[in-house]
C-alpha positions in Angstrom: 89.3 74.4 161.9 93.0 75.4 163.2 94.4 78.9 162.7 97.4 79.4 161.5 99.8 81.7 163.7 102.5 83.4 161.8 106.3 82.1 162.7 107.2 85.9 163.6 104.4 86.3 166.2 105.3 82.9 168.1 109.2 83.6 167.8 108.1 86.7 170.2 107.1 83.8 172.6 110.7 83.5 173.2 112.4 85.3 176.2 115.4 86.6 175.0 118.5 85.7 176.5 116.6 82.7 178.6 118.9 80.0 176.7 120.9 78.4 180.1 122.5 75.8 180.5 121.3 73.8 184.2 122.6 70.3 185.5 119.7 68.6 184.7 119.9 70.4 180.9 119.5 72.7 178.4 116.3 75.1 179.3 114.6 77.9 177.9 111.9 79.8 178.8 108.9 81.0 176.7 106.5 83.9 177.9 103.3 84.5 176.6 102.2 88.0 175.2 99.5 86.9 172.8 96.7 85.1 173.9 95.8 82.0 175.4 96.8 78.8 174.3 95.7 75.4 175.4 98.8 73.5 174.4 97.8 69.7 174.0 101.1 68.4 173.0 104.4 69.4 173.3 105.7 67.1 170.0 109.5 67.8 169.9 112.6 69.8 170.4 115.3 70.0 167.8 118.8 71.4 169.0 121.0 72.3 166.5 119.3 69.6 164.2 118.7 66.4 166.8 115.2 66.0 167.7 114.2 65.3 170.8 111.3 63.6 171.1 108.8 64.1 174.4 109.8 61.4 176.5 113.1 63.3 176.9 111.7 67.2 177.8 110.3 68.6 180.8 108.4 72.1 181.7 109.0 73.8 184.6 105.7 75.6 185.2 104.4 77.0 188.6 106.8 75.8 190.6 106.3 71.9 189.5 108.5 70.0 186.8 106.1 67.7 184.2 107.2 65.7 181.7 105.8 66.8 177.8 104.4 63.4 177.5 101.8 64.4 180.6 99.8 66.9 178.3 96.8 66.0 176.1 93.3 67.1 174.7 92.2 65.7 178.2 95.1 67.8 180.3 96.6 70.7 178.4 99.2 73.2 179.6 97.0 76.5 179.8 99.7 79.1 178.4 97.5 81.8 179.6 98.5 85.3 177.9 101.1 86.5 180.7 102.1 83.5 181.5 105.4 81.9 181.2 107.1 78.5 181.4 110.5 76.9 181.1 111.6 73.6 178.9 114.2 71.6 179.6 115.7 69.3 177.5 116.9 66.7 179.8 120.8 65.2 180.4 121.6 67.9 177.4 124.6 69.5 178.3 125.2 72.2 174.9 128.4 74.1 173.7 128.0 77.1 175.6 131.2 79.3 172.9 128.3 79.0 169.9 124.9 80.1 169.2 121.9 77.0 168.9 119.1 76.7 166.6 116.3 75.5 168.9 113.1 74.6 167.4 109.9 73.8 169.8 107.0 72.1 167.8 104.0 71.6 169.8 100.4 71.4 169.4 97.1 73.9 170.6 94.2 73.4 170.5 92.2 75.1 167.9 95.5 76.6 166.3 97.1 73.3 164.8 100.5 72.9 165.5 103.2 75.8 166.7 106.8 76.0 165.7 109.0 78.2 168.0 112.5 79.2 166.1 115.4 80.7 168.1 118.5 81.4 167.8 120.5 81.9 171.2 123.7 82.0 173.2 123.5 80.0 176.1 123.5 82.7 178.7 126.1 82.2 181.7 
């Protein structure tokens, strides 16, 4: 059975003002302050209403980049409460004079799937 987690706890997941814009793309970084999550897919990443599907984002966590297409019920990303990690949303170079709507949709274990809603400036 999944639990639901309300859209106001796991927009806290954001770290504000971590919207940037890097060469290889458009990254953001989400920190964990409520408790562990084993994260078995990483589904998709809307920008300012185009998805982007797996195959084209990457987390940068402990020092490694992996592409979201490497986690599964087999190898989850272990958000450990604490914890932080960055996505990327590769070859995505954004406006950086207007705020973006980012949306992260991803899936844990035991918790169904998880839909992060921001709303940044890219921070320069």
């Amino acid at each position: 059975m999944s639990m639901a987690v309300p859209s106001f706890m796991l927009k806290k997941l954001y770290k504000k003002g971590s919207l940037r814009q890097s060469p290889e793309g458009l990254e953001f970084t989400l920190e964990n302050s409520l408790s562990t999550a084993n994260l078995t897919h990483l589904d998709k990443v809307t920008v300012d209403g185009t998805v982007y599907g797996a195959d084209q984002v990457e987390v940068l966590v402990d020092g490694a980049v992996k592409p979201a297409t490497d986690f599964s019920n087999e190898t989850p990303l272990v958000f450990a409460r604490g914890a932080a990690f960055t996505v990327r949303i590769k070859g995505l170079q954004a406006d950086a004079t207007k705020s973006h709507a980012v949306v992260l949709e991803s899936t844990a274990r035991g918790m169904g799937v998880l839909k992060v809603e921001i709303g940044d400036l890219i921070n320069q």
